[in-house]
BATINU-172531 format. One record per residue (C-alpha): residue in one letter; x, y negated, z. Coordinates in steps of 0.2 Angstrom, whole numbers, plus 2048, in hexadecimal, padded with zeros to 3 digits. Layout:
residues N
AXYZ
...
This chain:
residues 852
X935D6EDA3
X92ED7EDA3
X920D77D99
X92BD72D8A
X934D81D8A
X925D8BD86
X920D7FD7B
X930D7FD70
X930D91D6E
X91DD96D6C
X91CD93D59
X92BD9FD57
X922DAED5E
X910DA9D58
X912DB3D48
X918DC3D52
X90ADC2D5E
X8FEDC0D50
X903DCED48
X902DD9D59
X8F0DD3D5B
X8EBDD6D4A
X8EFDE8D4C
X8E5DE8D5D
X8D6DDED56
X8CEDEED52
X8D0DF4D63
X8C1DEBD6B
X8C0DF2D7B
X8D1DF2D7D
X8D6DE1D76
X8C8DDAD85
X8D4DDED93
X8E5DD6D88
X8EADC6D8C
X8E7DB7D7E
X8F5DB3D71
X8F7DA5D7A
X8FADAED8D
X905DBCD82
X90FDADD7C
X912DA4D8F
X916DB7D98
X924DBBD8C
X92BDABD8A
X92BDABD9F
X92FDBDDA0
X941DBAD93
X943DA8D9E
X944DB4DAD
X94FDC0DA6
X95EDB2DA3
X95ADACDB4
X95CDBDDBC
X969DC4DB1
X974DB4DB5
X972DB9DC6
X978DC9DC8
X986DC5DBC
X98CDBBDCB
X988DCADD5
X97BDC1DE1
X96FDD0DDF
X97EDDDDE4
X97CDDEDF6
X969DE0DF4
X96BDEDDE6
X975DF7DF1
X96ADF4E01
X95CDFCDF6
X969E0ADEF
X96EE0CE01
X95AE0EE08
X957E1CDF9
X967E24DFE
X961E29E0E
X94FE2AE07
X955E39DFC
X962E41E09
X95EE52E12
X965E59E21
X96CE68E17
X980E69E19
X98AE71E0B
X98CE83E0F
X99DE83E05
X9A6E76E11
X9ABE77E23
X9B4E67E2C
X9C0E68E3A
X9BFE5BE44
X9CAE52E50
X9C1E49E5D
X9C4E3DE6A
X9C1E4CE75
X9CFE56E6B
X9DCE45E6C
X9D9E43E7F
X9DDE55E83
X9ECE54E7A
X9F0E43E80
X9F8E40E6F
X9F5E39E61
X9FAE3EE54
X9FAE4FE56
XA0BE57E55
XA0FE63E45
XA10E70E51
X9FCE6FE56
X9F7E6DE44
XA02E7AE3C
X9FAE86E4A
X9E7E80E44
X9EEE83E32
X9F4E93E36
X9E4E97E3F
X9DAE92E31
X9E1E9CE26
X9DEEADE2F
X9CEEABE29
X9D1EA8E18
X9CBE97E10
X9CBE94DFF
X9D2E81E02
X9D9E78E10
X9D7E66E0D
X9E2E5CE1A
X9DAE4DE1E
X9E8E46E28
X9F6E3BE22
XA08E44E28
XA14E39E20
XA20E39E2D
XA24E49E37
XA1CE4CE4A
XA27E57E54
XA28E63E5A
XA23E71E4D
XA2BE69E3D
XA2FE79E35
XA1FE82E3A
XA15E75E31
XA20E77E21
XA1EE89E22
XA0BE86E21
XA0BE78E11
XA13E86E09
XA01E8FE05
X9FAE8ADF6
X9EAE85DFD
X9EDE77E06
X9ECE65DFF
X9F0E57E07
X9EEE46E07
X9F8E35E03
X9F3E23E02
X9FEE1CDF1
XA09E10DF3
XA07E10E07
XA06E21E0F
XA11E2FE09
XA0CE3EE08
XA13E4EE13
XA26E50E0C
XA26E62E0E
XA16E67E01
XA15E67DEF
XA11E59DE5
XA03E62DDD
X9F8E66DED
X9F8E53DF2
X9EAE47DEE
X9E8E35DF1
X9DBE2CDFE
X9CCE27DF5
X9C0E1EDFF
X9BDE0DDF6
X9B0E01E02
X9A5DF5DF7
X9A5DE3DFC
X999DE8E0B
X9A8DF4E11
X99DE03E0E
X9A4E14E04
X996E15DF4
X9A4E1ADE8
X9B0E2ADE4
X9BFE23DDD
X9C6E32DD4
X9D4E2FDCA
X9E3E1FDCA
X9F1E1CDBF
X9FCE12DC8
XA0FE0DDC3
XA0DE1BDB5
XA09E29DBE
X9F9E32DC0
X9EFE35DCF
X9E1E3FDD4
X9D7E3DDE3
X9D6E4ADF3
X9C6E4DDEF
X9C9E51DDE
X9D9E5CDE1
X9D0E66DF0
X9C1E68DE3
X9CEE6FDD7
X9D5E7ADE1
X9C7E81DE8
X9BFE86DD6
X9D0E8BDD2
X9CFE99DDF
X9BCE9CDDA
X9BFE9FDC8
X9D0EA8DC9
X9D6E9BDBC
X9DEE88DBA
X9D4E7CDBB
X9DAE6EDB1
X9D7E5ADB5
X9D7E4EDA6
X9D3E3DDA8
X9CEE34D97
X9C7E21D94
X9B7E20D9C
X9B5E33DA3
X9C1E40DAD
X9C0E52DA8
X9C0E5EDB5
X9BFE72DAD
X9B3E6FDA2
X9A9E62DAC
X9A7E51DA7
X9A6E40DB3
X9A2E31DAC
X9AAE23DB6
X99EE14DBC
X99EE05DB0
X9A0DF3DBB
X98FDF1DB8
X988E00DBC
X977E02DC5
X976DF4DD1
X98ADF1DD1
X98FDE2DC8
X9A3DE5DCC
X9B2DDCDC5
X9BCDE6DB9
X9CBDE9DC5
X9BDDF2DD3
X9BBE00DC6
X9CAE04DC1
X9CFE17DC0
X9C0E23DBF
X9B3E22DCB
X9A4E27DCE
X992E25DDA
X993E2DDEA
X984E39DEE
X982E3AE00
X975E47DFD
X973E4EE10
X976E43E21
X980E54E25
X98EE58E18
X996E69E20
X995E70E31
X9A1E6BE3D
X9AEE74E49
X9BAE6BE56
X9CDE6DE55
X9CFE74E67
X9C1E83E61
X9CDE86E53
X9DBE89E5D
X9D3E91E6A
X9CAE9FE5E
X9B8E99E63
X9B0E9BE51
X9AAEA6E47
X9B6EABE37
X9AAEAAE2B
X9A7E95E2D
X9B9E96E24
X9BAEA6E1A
X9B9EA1E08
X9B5E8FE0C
X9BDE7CE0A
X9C2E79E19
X9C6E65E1C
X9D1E61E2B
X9CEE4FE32
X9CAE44E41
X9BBE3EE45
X9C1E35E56
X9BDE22E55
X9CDE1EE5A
X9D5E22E4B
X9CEE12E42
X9C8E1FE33
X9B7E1BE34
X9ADE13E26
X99AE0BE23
X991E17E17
X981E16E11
X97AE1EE21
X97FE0FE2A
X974E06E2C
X966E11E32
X970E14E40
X972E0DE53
X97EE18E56
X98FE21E50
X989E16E40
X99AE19E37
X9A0E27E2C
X9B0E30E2E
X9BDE30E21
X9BCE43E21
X9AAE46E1F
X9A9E39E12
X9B6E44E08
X9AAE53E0D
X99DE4BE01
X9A9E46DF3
X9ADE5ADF4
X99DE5FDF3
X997E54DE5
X9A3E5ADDA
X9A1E6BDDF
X98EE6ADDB
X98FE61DCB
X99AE6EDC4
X996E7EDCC
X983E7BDCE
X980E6CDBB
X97DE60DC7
X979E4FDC2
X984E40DC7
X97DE30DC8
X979E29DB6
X973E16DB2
X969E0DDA7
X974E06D98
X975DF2D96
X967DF2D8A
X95CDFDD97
X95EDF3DA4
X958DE3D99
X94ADECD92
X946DF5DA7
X947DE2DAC
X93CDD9D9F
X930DE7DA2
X92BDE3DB3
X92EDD0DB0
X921DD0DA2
X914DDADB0
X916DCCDBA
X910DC2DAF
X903DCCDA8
X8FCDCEDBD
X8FBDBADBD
X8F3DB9DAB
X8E6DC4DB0
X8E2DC3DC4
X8DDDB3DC9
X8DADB4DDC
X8E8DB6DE7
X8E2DC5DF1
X8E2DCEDE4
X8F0DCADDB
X8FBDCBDEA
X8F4DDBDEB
X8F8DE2DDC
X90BDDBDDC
X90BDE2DEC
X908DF2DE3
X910DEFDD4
X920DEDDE0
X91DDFDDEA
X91DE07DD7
X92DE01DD5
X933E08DE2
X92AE16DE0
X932E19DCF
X944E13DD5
X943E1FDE1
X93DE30DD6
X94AE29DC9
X957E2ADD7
X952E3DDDC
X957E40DCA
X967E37DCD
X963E28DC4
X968E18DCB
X95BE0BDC2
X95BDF6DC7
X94EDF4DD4
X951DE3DDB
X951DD8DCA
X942DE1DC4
X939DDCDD5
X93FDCBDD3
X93ADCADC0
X929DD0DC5
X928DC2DD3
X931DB4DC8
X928DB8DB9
X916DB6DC1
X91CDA7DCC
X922D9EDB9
X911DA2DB0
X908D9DDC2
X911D8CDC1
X90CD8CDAF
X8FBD8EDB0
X8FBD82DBB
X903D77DB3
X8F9D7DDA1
X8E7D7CDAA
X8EAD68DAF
X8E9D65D9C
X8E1D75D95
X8D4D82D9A
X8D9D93D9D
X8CBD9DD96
X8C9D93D84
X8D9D8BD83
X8D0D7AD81
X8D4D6BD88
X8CED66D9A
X8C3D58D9C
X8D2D4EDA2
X8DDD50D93
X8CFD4BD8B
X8CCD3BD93
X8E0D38D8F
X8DDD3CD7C
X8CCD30D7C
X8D6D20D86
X8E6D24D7A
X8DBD23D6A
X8D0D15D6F
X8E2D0AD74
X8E7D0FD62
X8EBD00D57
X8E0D06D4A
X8D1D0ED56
X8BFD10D4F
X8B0D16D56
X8AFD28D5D
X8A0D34D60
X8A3D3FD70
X897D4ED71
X893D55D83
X88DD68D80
X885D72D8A
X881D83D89
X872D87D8B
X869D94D9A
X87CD9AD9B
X87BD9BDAE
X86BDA9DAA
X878DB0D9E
X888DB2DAA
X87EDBBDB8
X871DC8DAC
X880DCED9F
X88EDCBDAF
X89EDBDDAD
X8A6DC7DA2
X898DC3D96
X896DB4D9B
X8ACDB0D97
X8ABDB7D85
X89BDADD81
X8A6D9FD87
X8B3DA5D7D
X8ABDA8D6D
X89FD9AD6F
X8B2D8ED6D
X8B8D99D5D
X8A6D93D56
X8A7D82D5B
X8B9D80D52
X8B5D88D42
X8A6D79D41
X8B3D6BD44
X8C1D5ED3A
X8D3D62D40
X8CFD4ED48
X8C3D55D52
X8C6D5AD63
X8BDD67D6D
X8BFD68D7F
X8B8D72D8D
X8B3D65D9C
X8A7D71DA7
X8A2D82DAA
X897D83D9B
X89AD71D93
X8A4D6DD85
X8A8D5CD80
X8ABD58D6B
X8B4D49D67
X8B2D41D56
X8BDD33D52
X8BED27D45
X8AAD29D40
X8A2D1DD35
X890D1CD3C
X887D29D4A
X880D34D3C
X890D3CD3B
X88DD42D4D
X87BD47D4A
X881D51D3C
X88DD5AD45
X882D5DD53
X879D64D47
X887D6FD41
X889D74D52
X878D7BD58
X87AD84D47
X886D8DD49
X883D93D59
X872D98D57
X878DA9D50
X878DB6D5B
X888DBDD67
X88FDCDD65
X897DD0D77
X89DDE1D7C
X88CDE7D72
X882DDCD79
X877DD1D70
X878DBED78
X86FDB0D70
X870D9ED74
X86BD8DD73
X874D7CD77
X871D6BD7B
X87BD5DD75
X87FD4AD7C
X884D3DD71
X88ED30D75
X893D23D6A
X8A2D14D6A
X8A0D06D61
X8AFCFDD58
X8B0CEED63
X8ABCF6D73
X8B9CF9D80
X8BAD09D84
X8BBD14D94
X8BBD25D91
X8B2D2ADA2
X8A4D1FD9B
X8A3D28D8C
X8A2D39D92
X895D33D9F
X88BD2CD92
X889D3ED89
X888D47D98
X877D3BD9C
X872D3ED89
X875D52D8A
X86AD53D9A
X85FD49D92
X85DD53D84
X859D62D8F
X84DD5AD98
X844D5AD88
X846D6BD87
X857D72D84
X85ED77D72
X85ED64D6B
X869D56D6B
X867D46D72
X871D35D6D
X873D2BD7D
X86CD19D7D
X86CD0BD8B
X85DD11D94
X865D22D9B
X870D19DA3
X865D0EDAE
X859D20DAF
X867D2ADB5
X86BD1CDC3
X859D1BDC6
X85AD2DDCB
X868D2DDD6
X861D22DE1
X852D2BDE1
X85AD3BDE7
X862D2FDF6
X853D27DFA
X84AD39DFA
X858D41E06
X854D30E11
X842D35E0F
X842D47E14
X84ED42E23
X841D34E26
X833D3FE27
X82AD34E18
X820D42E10
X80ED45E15
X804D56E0F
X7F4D53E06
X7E8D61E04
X7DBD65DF5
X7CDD6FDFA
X7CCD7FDF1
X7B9D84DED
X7AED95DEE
X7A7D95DDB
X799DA2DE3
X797D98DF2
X79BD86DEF
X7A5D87DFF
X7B6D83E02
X7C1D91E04
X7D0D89E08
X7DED7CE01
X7EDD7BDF7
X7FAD6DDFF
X802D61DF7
X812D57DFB
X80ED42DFD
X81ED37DFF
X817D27E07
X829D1BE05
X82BD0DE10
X836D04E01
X82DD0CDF1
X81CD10DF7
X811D1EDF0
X820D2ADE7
X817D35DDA
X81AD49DDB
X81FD49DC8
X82ED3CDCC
X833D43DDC
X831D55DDB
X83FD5ADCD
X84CD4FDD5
X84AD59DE4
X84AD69DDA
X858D63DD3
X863D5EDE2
X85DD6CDEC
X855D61DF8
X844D6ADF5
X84BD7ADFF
X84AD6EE0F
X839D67E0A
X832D74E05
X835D7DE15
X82BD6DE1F
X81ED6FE12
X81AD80E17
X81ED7EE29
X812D70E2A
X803D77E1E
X804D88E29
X803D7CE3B
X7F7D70E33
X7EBD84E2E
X7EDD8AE3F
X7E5D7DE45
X7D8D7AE37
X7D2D8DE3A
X7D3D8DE4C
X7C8D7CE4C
X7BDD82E3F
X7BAD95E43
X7B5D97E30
X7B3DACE2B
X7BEDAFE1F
X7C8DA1E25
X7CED94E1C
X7DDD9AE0F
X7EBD8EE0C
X7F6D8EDFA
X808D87DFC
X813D84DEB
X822D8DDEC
X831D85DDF
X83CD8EDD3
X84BD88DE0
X843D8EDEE
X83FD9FDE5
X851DA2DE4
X855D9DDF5
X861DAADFE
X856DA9E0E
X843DA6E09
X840DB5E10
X847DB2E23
X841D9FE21
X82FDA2E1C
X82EDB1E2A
X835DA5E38
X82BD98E31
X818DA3E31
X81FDA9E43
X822D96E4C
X812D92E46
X807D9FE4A
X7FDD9EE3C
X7F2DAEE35
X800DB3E27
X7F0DBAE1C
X7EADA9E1B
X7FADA1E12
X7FBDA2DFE
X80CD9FDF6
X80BD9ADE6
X819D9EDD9
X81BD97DC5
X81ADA4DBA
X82DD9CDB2
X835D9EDC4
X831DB2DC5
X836DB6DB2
X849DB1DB3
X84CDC3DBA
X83CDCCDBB
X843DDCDC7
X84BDD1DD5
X83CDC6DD4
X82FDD4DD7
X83BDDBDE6
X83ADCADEE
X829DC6DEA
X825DDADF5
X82FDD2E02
X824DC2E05
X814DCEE02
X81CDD8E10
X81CDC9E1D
X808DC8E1C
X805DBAE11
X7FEDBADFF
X803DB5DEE
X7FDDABDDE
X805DA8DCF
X801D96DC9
X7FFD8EDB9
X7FEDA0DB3
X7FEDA0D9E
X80AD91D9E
X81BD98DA1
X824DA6D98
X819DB6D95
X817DBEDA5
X807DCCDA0
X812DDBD9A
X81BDD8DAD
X80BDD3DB5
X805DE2DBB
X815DE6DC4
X815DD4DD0
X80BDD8DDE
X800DC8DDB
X7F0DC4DE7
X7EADB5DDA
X7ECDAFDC8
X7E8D9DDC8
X7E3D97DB5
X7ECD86DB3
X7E3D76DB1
X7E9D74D9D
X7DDD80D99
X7D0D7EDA6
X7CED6ADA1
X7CED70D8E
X7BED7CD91
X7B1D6ED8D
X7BBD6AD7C
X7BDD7CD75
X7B5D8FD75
X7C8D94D72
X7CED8BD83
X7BFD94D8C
X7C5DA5D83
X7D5DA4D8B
X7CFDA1D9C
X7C6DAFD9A
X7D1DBBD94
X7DCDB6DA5
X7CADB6DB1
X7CADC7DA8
X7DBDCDDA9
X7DDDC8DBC
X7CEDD1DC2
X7D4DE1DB7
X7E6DDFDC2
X7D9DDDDD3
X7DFDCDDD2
X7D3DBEDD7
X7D3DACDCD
X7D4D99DD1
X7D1D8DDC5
X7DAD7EDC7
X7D6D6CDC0
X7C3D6EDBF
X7BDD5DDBC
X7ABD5EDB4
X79BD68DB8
X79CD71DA6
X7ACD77DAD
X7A7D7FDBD
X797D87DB3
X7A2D8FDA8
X7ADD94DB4
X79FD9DDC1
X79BDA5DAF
X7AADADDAB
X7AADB3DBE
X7B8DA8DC4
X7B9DAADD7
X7BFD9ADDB
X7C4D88DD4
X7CDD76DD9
X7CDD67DD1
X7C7D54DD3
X7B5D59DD0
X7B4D61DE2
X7C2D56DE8
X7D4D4EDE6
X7E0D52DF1
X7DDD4BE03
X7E7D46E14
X7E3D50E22
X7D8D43E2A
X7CBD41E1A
X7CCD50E17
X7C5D57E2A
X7B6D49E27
X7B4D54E15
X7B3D62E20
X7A9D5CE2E
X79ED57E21
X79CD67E17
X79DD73E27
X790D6AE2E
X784D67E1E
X786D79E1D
């Protein structure tokens, strides 16, 4: 479902993005670490999917109580321990009620702590207590103190009447309005209610308290939307404000956020010290001074947004919440203030898809999950971060549906890329190989089907690629290497990406195979050109499989793709950059081959293999100096298994890393003994053939150290010998792991030395003990003065490099004469002897040893 959704509405923004892209194109640098037009498409498409699914929410108001949690967790986050220095409260505690053993108090207590209070002067006395009904005795002392001025008491409209003996214009009504969790967030200000208007106590003992500061009227005016207090203004709270998402009738009148700016709002004095003159006169000179219980009896207690960070004495009461009513609007217009301000509807849409569309982004561009949690782990504690500096400048911004957006927008592209990645491949936007299997069986079941070419590419050396230039590299190569590849085909054609490096290019509805050749052709053109990659210069080659359906042929689309696969490794066995069309034979080789590999696995755990030596001669002496071995396989079902069939199966299964290792912990057991037997001075040296695979095996170094130490051997009598190919793949980590053998004791030669890649301007740096000339040129010597030049120039280069030289292939008496000329050290080959089991060749010994 998802998937189609996508897909309806991708066209739509392909022009928009194209022209966003365009304008980046330039940016190189910066355009590398962008998401594709394709992934830009998928995150916004998910990012405005998640914004109706999270705006529907909160419309419900589903998101409320977490909204406020988080509003509630800042609150206290932000609040000091710094009471108003304007306010005083007068409690009436449990304390207070049980000494008096009434409740309520009797007009005659208070209008004595009303007269007290006065004495020392207050600006205001707000009295926080309802008195609707008088409480003998002391009736008329009361209503001689509600005479002042500067009292303002308190009413509940519509169900608790105000005292009968004060004016009109010093009362206010109760204005403590719980949200749905019962706690006090709002400051409901202003009500008009049966036609009349009503203000608040704690606007009205705000407004008498500037009155008497500024020696002036202080007029209140409520208008749509705001209420004008002086000069002030206070914007009421819309139903959607912040994290509220309120019905209309739950913001009715003016109201505003509550600040509970400090977890102490005034300091505090008991009724029984007022009475009994215990307090210093200037806690009440000039101040507001609120009357009030605070006894938990009296039921006026209420949740706040201190609450719940609290075990104990976790509720509010009524008179202290009015203290902070006071003292914000005191601060907002005495001190400019800011109340709470919010993010207009367009704001929070735009807030919301913000972090929606990082989600994404994260998803698009980590891929493994420990870092990806990580980051939304981080992206999640930044916004809080923000909410919570934007709430210390009394802004209320969304938290909750942005951290949901990040979360439901990554999980939507996730389940997306999921979903895209069964069918296409993430990096090239091809299709995978099983998509392409799909479109193959569709076309071939087509009524009118015809024959199809399918060409299996390979790039090739990519693997050397990736890790010199880094995968980075090694993904744009990829990249660009598609975008080539598309500009060379038909809009029939279809090019997938079915492996790491391999692409797959399916032709249909082609006449004859020439078709094929000629675009494989077109191919290896194109990309023969060089890469430009984050300034780097790349070039490349490829090798290219065909395979080929014929009209009448049923066909499987696995069989297809295996047939090119076969044809493009045969074309790299030839050596890479070519194509090759597949024909029957393959088939039957590539079997041939995978039994080999089993029967060779059978063979090394078997122990089939025997080691052959070929002596290797003193040209000076005419003595043998030592021996290189040389892996047999002696099978049971096949027989005598020659090295050139066996050998690159193993190297390529990897089967040679556990044969190689008993080659050489056999040829150093069989030398211990041979020079312990034989007592020769020098003793007998032996060469061992060490692979490509082997070379970059992760623990030669450990295996050949353990391996030289079981078996006792004299380590400077064991000669490694290395292809000059194996060490120029990456010529510093080569020399560093070639130190590390020398460093164990044992020497190295470099074999078939001229044949490889060109080695002599790096040749001085391997710390090579011997050069031994390969047998093409040695064989050649009798046939041409130039073959003889060459040999010497390497004689002559290996001793300038203290470097001494073995000949190999020596198989005439011209060629050992013109060897001992050129001062060639030493020399094998079938003219001293072939390659020998350990039995003939101790009777060679014996004989030579004792002819000597």
């Amino acid at each position: 479902m998802i998937t189609m959704y996508f897909h309806h509405w991708q066209p739509k923004l392909n022009g928009f993005c194209r022209r966003i892209f365009k304008c980046l194109n330039q940016y190189r640098p910066i355009k590398a670490h962008l998401p594709s037009l394709k992934q830009l498409i998928t995150i916004l498409l998910a990012s405005l999917l998640t914004i109706g699914l999270i705006s529907g929410i909160r419309y419900w108001g589903i998101l409320q109580p977490l909204e406020l949690e988080s509003f509630d967790r800042i609150m206290r986050l932000n609040s000091d321990n710094i009471p108003d220095p304007r306010l005083l409260i007068v409690e009436i505690t449990e304390a207070d009620i049980q000494a008096n053993q009434k409740w309520p108090f009797s007009d005659e207590i208070l209008a004595q702590a009303l007269a007290k209070l006065q004495e020392y002067q207050p600006r205001v006395i707000g009295f926080d207590i309802y008195r609707d009904v008088p409480q003998p005795p002391g009736n008329l002392q009361i209503f001689e103190q509600f005479q002042a001025d500067n009292i303002i008491a308190i009413q509940q409209i519509g169900r608790v009447e105000p005292p009968p003996y004060i004016s009109i214009n010093q009362v206010g009504f109760n204005d403590l309005v719980a949200d749905l969790d019962n706690t006090i967030r709002r400051n409901l200000m202003y009500v008009r209610y049966d036609g009349e208007e009503f203000y608040s106590f704690g606007v009205k003992v705000s407004q008498k308290y500037l009155e008497s500061l500024k020696n002036h009227p202080i007029i209140l005016d409520a208008q749509p939307g705001l209420l004008q207090i002086d000069e002030t203004i206070f914007p009421a709270i819309r139903s959607n404000s912040g994290g509220y998402q309120l019905p209309a009738s739950e913001v009715g009148g003016r109201q505003i956020l509550m600040d509970y700016h400090t977890k102490e709002i005034a300091k505090t004095i008991t009724i029984t010290e007022l009475l009994q003159g215990e307090i210093d006169g200037n806690l009440v000179k000039d101040k507001v001074v609120l009357i009030g219980t605070t006894a938990t009896s009296s039921r006026d207690l209420h949740p706040t947004p201190f609450s719940a960070a609290k075990t104990t004495h976790h509720l509010m009461p009524g008179v202290m919440i009015h203290g902070y009513m006071i003292s914000q609007i005191l601060k907002v217009i005495l001190e400019g203030e800011s109340l709470f301000w919010f993010l207009p509807m367009w704001g929070e849409v735009l807030w919301l898809w913000l972090w929606s569309f990082l989600g994404g982004i994260l998803v698009v561009k980590f891929h493994r999950p420990l870092s990806l949690g990580l980051l939304i782990s981080i992206s999640t504690i930044a916004l809080w971060t923000i909410c919570v500096i934007v709430f210390t400048q009394s802004g209320w911004i969304p938290l909750i549906p942005p951290a949901l957006g990040l979360l439901f927008t990554g999980a939507i592209v996730l389940a997306y890329k999921v979903l895209y990645g069964l069918s296409y491949d993430i990096l090239t936007d091809l299709p995978t190989r099983t998509l392409l299997n799909q479109k193959i069986q569709r076309l071939s079941h087509h009524p009118k089907s015809t024959q199809i070419a399918l060409l299996f590419v390979d790039i090739d050396r990519f693997r050397l690629i990736n890790e010199g230039f880094g995968h980075a590299i090694g993904d744009q190569l990829l990249i660009s290497t598609t975008q080539r590849m598309k500009k060379c085909l038909s809009s029939q054609t279809i090019l997938a990406r079915v492996g790491g490096d391999e692409f797959a290019v399916m032709m249909p509805n082609i006449k004859n195979i020439d078709q094929a050749i000629a675009m494989a052709n077109k191919l290896q053109k194109a990309l023969a050109a060089p890469f430009y990659l984050n300034g780097q210069q790349v070039y490349t080659t490829i090798s290219i499989g065909i395979a080929y359906s014929n009209q009448n042929q049923d066909l499987i689309a696995n069989d297809l793709l295996r047939d090119a696969h076969t044809a493009m490794y045969r074309a790299k066995a030839l050596g890479n950059s070519r194509y090759q069309v597949y024909i029957s034979t393959m088939k039957s080789h590539a079997l041939q081959q995978l039994q080999l590999e089993a029967d060779l696995r059978e063979a090394i755990k078997n122990q089939e293999f025997q080691l052959y030596y070929q002596p290797i001669m003193n040209l000076k002496t005419n003595q043998i100096a030592g021996f290189e071995a040389l892996v047999r396989w002696i099978s049971p079902q096949r027989g005598f298994v020659s090295p050139g069939e066996f050998i690159p199966v193993s190297e390529e299964s990897g089967l040679i890393i556990p044969l190689g290792e008993w080659i050489l912990l056999e040829g150093c057991r069989q030398l211990a003994i041979w020079n312990q037997k034989y007592c020769q001075n020098p003793p007998f040296m032996l060469s061992i053939n060490l692979s490509t695979r082997q070379f970059s095996q992760v623990n030669l170094i450990e295996c050949v150290d353990q391996i030289l130490t079981q078996t006792g051997v004299d380590r400077s009598c064991i000669k490694l010998e290395i292809t000059e190919s194996a060490i120029m793949d990456d010529v510093d980590e080569a020399i560093a792991l070639l130190e590390r053998l020398k460093a164990l004791g044992i020497k190295l030669s470099m074999d078939d030395f001229g044949t490889g890649y060109s080695s002599l301007s790096y040749l001085h740096r391997f710390p090579i003990d011997t050069l031994k000339v390969d047998q093409s040129f040695v064989r050649r010597m009798d046939d041409s003065q130039q073959n003889t030049e060459i040999v010497k120039t390497i004689i002559m280069l290996g001793h300038n490099l203290n470097m001494d030289i073995v000949a190999e292939g020596i198989e005439t008496e011209g060629n050992v004469q013109t060897l001992k000329n050129l001062n060639c050290e030493y020399g094998q080959g079938y003219f001293f002897s072939k390659p020998l089991p350990v039995t003939a060749l101790e009777d060679l010994l014996n004989r030579t040893l004792y002819q000597s």
